[in-house]
Biotite code that builds the C-alpha atoms (Angstrom):
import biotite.structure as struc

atoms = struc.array([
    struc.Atom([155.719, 137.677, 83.977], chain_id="A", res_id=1, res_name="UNK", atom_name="CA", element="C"),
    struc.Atom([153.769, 140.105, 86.472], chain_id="A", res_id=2, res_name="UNK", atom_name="CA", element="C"),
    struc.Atom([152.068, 137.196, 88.387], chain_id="A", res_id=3, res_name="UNK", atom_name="CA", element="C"),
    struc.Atom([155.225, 134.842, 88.248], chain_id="A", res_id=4, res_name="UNK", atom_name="CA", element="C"),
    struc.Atom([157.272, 137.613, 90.315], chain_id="A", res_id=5, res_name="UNK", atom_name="CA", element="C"),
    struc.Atom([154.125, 137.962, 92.586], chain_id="A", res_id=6, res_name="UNK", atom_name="CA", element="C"),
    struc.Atom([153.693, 134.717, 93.173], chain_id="A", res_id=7, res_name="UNK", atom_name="CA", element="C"),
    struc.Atom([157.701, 134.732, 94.078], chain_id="A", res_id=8, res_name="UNK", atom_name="CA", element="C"),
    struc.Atom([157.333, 137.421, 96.223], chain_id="A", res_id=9, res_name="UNK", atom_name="CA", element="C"),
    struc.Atom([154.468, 135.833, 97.962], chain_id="A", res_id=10, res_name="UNK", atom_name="CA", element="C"),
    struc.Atom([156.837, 132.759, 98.631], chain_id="A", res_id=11, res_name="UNK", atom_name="CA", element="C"),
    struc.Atom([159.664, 134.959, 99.951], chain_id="A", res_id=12, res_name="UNK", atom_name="CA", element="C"),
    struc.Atom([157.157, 135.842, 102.024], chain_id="A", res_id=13, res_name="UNK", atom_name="CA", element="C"),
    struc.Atom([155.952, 133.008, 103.635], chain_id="A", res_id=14, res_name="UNK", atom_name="CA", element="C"),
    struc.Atom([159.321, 131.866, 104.086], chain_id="A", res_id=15, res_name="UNK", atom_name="CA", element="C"),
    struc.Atom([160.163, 134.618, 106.446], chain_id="A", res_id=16, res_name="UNK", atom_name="CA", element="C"),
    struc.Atom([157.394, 134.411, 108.212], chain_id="A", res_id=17, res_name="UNK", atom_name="CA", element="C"),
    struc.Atom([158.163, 130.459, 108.816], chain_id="A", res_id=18, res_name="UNK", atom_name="CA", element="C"),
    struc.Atom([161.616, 131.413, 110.121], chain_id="A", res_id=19, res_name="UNK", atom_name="CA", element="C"),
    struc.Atom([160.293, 134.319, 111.838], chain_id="A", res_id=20, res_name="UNK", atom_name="CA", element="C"),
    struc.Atom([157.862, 132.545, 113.795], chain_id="A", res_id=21, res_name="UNK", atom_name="CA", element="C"),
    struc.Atom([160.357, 129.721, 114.463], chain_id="A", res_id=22, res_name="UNK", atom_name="CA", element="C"),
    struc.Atom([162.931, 132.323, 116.225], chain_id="A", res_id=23, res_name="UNK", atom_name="CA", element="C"),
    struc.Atom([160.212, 133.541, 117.957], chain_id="A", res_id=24, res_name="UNK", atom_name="CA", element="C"),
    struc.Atom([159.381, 129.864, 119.373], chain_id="A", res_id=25, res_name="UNK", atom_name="CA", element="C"),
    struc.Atom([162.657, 129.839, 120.766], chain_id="A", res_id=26, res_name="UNK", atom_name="CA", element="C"),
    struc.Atom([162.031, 132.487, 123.157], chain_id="A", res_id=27, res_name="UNK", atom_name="CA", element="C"),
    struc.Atom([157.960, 132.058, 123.836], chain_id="A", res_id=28, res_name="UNK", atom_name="CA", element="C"),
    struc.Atom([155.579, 129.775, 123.390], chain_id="A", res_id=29, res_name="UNK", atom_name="CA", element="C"),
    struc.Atom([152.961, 130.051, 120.094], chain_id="A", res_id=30, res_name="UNK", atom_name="CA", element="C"),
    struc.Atom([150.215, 131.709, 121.820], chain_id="A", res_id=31, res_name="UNK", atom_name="CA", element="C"),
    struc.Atom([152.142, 134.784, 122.777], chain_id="A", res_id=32, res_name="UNK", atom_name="CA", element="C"),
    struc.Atom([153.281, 135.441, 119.815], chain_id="A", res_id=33, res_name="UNK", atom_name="CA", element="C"),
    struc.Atom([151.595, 138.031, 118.251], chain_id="A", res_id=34, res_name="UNK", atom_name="CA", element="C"),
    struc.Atom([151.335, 138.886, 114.815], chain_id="A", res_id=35, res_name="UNK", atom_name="CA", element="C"),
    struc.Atom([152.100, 142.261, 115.059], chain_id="A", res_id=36, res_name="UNK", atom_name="CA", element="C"),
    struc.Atom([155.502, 141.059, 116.352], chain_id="A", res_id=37, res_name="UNK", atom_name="CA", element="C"),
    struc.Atom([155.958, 137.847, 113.875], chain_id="A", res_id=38, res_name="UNK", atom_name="CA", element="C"),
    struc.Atom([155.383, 140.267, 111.130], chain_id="A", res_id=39, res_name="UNK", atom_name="CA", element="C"),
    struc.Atom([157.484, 142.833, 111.956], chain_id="A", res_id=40, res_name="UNK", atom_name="CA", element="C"),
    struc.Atom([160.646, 139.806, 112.306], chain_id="A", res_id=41, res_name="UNK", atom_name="CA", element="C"),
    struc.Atom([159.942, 138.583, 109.556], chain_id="A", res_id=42, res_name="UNK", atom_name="CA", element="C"),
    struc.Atom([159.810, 141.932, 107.339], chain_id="A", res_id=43, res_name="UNK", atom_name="CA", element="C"),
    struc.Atom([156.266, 141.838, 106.175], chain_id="A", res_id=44, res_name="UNK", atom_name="CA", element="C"),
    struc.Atom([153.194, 143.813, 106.782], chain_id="A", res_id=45, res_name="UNK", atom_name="CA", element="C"),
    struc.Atom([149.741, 142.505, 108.312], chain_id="A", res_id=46, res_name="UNK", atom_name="CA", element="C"),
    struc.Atom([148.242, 142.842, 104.972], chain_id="A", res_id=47, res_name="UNK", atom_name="CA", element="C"),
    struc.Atom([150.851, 139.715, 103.271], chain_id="A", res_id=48, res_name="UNK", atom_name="CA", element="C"),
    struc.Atom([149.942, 137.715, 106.773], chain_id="A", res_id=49, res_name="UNK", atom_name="CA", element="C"),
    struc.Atom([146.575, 137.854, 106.299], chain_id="A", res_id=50, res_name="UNK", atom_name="CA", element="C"),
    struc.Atom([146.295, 137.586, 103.087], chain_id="A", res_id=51, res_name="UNK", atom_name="CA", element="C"),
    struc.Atom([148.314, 134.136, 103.456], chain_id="A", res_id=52, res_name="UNK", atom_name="CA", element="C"),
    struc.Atom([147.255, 133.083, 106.535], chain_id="A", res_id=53, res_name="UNK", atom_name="CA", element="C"),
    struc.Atom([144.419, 132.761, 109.296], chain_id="A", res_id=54, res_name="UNK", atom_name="CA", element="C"),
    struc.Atom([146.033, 132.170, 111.780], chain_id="A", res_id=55, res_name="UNK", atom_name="CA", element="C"),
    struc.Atom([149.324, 131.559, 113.016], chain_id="A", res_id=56, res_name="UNK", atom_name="CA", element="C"),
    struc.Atom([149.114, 127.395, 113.352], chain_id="A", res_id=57, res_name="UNK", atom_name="CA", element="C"),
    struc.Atom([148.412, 127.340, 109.448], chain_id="A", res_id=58, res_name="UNK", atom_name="CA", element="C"),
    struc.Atom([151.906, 129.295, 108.691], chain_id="A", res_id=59, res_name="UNK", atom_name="CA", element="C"),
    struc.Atom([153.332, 125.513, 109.904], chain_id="A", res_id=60, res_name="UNK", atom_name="CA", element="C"),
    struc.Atom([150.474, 123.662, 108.177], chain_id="A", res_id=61, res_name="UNK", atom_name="CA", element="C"),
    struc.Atom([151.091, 125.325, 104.595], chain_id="A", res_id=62, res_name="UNK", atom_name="CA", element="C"),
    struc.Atom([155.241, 125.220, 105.237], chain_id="A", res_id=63, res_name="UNK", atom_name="CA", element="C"),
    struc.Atom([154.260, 121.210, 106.221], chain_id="A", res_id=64, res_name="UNK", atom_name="CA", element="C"),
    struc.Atom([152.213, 120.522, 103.168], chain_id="A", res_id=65, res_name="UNK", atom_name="CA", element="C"),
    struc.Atom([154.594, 122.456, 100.851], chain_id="A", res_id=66, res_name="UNK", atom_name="CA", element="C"),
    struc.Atom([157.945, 120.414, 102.473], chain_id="A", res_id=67, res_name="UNK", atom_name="CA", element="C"),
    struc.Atom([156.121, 116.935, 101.460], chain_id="A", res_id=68, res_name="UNK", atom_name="CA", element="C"),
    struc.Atom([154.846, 117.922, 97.875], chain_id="A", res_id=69, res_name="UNK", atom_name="CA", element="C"),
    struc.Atom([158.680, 118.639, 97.733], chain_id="A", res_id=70, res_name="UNK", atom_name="CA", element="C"),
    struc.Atom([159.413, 115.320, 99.148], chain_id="A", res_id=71, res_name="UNK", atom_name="CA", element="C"),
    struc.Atom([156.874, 113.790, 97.054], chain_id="A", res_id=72, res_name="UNK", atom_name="CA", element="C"),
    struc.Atom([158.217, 115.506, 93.769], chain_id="A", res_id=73, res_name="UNK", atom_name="CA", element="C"),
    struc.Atom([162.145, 114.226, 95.224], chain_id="A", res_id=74, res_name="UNK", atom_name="CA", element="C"),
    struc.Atom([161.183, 110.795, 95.495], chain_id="A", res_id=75, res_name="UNK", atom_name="CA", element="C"),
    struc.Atom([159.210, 110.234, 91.760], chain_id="A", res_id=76, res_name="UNK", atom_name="CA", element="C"),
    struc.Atom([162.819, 111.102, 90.216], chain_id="A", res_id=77, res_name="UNK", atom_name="CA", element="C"),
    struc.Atom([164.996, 109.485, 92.808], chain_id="A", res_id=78, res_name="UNK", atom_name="CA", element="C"),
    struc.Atom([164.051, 105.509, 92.216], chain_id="A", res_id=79, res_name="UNK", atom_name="CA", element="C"),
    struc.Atom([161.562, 102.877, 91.108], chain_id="A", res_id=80, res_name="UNK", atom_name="CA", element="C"),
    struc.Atom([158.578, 102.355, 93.908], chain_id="A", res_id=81, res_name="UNK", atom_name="CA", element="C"),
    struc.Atom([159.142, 99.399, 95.857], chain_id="A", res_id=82, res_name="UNK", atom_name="CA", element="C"),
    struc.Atom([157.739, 98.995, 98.920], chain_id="A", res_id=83, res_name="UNK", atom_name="CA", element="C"),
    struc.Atom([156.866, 101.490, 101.886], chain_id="A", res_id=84, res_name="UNK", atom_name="CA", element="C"),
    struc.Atom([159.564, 99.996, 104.375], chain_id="A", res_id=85, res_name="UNK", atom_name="CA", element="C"),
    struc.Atom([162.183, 99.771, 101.293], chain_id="A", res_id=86, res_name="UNK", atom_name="CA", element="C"),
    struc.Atom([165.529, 100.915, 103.229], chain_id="A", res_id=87, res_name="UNK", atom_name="CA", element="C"),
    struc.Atom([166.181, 103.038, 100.053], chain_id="A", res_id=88, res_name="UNK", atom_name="CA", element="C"),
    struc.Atom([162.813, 104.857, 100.610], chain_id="A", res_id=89, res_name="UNK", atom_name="CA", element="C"),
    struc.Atom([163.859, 105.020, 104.279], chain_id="A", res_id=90, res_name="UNK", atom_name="CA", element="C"),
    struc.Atom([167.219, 106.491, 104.174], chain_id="A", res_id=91, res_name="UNK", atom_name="CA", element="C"),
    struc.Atom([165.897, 108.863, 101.668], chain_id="A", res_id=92, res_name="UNK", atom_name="CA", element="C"),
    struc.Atom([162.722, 109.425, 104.518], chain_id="A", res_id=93, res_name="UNK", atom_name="CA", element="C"),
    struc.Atom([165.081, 110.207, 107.506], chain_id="A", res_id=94, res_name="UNK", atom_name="CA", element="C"),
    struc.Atom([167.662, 112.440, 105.450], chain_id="A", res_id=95, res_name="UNK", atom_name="CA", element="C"),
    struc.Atom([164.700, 114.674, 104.346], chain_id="A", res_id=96, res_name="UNK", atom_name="CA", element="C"),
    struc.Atom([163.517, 114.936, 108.191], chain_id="A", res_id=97, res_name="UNK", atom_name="CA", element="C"),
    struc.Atom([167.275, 115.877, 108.979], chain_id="A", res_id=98, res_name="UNK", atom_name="CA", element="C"),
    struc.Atom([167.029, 118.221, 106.609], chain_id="A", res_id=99, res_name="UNK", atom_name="CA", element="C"),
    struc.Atom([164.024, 119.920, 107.588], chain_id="A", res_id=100, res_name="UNK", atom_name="CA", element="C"),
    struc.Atom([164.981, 119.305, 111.542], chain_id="A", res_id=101, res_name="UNK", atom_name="CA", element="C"),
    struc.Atom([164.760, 122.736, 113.021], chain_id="A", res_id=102, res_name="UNK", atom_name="CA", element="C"),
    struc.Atom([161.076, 123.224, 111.341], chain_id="A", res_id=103, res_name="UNK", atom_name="CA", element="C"),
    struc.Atom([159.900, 119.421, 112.592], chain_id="A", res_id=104, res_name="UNK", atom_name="CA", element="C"),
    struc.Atom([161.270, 120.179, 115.866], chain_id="A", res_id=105, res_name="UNK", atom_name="CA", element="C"),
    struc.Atom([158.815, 124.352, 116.198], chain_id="A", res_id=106, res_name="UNK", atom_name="CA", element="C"),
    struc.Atom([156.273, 122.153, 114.940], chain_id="A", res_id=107, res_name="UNK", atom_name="CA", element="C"),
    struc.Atom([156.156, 119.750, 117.566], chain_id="A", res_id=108, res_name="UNK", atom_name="CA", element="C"),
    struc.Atom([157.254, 122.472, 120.529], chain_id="A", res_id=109, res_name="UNK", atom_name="CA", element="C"),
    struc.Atom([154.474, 124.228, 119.142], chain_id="A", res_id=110, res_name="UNK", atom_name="CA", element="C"),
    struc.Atom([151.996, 121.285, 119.885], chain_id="A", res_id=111, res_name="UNK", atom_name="CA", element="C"),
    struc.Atom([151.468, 120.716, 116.414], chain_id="A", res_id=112, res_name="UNK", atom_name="CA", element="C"),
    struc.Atom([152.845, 117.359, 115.978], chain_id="A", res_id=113, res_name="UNK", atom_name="CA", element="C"),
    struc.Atom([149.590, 115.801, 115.293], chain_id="A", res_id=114, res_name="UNK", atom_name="CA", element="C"),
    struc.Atom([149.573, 117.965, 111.942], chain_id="A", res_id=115, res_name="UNK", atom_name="CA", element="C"),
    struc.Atom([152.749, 116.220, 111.007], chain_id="A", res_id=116, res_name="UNK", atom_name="CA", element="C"),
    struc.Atom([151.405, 112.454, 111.732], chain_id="A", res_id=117, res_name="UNK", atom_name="CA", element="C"),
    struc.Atom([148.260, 113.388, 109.855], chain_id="A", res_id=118, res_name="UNK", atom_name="CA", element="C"),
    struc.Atom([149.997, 114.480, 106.894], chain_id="A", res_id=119, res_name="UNK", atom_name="CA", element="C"),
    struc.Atom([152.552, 112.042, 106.750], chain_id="A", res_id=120, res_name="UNK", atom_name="CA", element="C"),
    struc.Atom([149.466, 109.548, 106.982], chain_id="A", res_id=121, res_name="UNK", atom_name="CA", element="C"),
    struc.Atom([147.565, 110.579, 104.185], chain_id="A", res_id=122, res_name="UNK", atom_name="CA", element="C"),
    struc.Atom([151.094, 111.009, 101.887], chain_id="A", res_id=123, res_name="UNK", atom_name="CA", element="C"),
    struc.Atom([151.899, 107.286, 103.101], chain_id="A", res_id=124, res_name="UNK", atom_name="CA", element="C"),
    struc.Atom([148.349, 106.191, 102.235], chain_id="A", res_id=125, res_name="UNK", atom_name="CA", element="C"),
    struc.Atom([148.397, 107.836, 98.875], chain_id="A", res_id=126, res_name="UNK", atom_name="CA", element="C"),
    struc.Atom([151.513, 106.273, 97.802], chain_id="A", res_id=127, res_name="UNK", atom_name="CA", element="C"),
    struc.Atom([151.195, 102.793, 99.233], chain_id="A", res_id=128, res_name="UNK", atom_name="CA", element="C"),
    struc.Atom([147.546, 102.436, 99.817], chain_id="A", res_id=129, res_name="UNK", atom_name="CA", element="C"),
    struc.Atom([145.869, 101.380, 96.250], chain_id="A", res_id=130, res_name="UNK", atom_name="CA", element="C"),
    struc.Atom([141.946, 99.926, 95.679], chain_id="A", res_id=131, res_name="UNK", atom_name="CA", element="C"),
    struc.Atom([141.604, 96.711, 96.196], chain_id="A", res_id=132, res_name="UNK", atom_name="CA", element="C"),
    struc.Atom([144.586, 96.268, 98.616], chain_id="A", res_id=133, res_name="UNK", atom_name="CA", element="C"),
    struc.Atom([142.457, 95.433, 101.956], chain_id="A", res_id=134, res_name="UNK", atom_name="CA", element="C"),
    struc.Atom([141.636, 96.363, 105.228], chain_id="A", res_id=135, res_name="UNK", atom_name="CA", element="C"),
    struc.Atom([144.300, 95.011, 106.768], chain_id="A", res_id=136, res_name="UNK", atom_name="CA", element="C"),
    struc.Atom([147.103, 96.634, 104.107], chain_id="A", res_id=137, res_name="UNK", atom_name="CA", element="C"),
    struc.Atom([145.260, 100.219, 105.376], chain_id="A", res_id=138, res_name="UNK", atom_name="CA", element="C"),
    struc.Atom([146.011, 99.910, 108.655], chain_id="A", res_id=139, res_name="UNK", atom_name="CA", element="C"),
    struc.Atom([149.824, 98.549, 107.919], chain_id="A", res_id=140, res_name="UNK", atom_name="CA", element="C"),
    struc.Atom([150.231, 101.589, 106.170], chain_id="A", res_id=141, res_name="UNK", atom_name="CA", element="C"),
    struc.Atom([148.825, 103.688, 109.451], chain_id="A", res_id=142, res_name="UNK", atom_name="CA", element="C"),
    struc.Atom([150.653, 101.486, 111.642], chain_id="A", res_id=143, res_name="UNK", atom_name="CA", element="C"),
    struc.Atom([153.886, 102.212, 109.579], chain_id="A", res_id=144, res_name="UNK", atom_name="CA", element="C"),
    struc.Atom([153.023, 106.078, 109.515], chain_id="A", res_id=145, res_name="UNK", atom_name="CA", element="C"),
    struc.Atom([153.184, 105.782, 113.907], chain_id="A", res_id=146, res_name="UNK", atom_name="CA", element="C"),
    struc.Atom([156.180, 103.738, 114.096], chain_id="A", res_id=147, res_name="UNK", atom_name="CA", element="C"),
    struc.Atom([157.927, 106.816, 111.482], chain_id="A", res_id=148, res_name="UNK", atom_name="CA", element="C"),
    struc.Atom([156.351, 109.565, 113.639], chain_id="A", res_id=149, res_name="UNK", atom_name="CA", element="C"),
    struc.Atom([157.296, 107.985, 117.129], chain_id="A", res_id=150, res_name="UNK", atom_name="CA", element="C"),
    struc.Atom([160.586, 106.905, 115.823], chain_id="A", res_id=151, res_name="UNK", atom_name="CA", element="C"),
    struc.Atom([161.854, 110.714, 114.568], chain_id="A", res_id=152, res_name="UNK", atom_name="CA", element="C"),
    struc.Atom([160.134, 112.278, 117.571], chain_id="A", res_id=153, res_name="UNK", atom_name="CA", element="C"),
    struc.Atom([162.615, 109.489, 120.012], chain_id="A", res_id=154, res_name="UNK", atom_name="CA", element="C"),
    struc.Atom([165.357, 110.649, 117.497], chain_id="A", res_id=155, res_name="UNK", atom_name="CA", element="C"),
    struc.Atom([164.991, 114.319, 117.677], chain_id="A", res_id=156, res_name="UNK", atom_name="CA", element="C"),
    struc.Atom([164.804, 114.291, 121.203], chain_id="A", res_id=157, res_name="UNK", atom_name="CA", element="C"),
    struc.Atom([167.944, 112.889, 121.353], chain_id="A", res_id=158, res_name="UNK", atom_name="CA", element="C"),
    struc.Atom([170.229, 114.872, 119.360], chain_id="A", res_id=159, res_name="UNK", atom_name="CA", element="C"),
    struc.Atom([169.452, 112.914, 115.925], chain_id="A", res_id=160, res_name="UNK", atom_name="CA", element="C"),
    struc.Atom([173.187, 111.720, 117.000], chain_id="A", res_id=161, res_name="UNK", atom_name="CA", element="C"),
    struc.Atom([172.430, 108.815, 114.870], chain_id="A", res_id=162, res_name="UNK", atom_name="CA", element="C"),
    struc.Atom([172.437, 108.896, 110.673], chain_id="A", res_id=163, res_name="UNK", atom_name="CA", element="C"),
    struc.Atom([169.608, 108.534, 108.747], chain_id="A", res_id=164, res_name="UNK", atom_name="CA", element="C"),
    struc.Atom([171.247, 105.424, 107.447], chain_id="A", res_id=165, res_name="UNK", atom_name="CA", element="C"),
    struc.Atom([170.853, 103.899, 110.764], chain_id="A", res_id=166, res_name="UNK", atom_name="CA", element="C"),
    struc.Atom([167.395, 105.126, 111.857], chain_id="A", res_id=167, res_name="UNK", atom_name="CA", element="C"),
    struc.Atom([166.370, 103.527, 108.561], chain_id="A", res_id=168, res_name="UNK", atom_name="CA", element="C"),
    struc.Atom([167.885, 100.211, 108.970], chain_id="A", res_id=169, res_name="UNK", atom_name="CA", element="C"),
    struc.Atom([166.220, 100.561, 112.499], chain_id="A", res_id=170, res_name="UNK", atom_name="CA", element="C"),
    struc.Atom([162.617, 101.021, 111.240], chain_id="A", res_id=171, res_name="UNK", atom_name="CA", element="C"),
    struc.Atom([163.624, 98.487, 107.553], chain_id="A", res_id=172, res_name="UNK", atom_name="CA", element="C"),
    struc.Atom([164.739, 95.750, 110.461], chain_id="A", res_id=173, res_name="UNK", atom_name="CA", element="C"),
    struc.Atom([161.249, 96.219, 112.107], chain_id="A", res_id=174, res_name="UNK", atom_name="CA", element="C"),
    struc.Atom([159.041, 96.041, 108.918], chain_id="A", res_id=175, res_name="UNK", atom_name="CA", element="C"),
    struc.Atom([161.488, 93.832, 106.593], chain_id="A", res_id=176, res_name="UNK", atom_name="CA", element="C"),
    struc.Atom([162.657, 91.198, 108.809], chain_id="A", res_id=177, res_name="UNK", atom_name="CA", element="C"),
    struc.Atom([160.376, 88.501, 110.306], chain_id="A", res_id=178, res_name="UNK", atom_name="CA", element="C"),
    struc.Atom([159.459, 88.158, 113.952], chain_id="A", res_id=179, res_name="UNK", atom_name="CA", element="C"),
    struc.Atom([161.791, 85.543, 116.040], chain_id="A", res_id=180, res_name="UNK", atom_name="CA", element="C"),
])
């Protein structure tokens, strides 16, 4: 009981020191933030920072890994696996990066987009990606992975005016439908 309120705690506190560090990206750039300052917005001493974190690029690497072992966790109880550009899987793809917009969008201001690419490449490799599948099926998969990251960075950029639904059928029509 002890070490399940702990461990609680510990996530409450990462959590504020995620959305501390993203208010503070609104004002400065990452390396003048300090962490004297991101840990006295977010409500936490030095001690919980450092004792979660080395440094301040791995608060948005840990939030980043924990979002897509939700996402993977979402998507084993939503529907049966079909394939990587299935527009079901898509929709379901863009409506989780709406719903995670404001930390995608720190994460890339920060510079850090490449951390996002790299781990939506090894979660799209994991899922799709099985022995025995080829070469060529590899670097589908890491072509796919680009096209997603290019395609939400375009989409973010503009105001994510349009609906997942539609950025989906965008990227499905690209993967699904043949060549003219």
């Amino acid at each position: 009981m002890k070490r399940q309120r702990k461990n609680q705690a510990n996530q409450l506190a990462r959590e504020c020191m995620v959305t501390a560090l993203m208010q503070l990206l609104k004002e400065k750039p990452l390396s003048a933030v300090s962490v004297s300052e991101l840990t006295e917005k977010a409500g936490v001493s030095r001690m919980t920072y450092y004792r979660n974190y080395q440094s301040k690029e791995e608060i948005f690497t840990v939030y980043l890994d924990d979002i897509l072992d939700d996402y993977r966790d979402d998507v084993k109880n939503l529907f049966q696996k079909g394939n990587y550009y299935d527009l079901e899987n898509l929709i379901h793809c863009f409506s989780y990066f709406r719903q995670h917009r404001l930390f995608l969008e720190s994460l890339f201001q920060s510079g850090l987009g490449h951390t996002f690419l790299e781990s939506v490449g090894r979660y799209v490799v994991e899922t799709w990606y099985r022995p025995g599948d080829g070469i060529e099926h590899y670097y589908a998969l890491q072509a796919f992975t680009g096209a997603l990251y290019n395609l939400y960075i375009s989409w973010s950029v503009n105001g994510a005016k349009e609906s997942p639904e539609e950025m989906a059928r965008i990227l499905y029509r690209i993967y699904a439908e043949p060549a003219n």
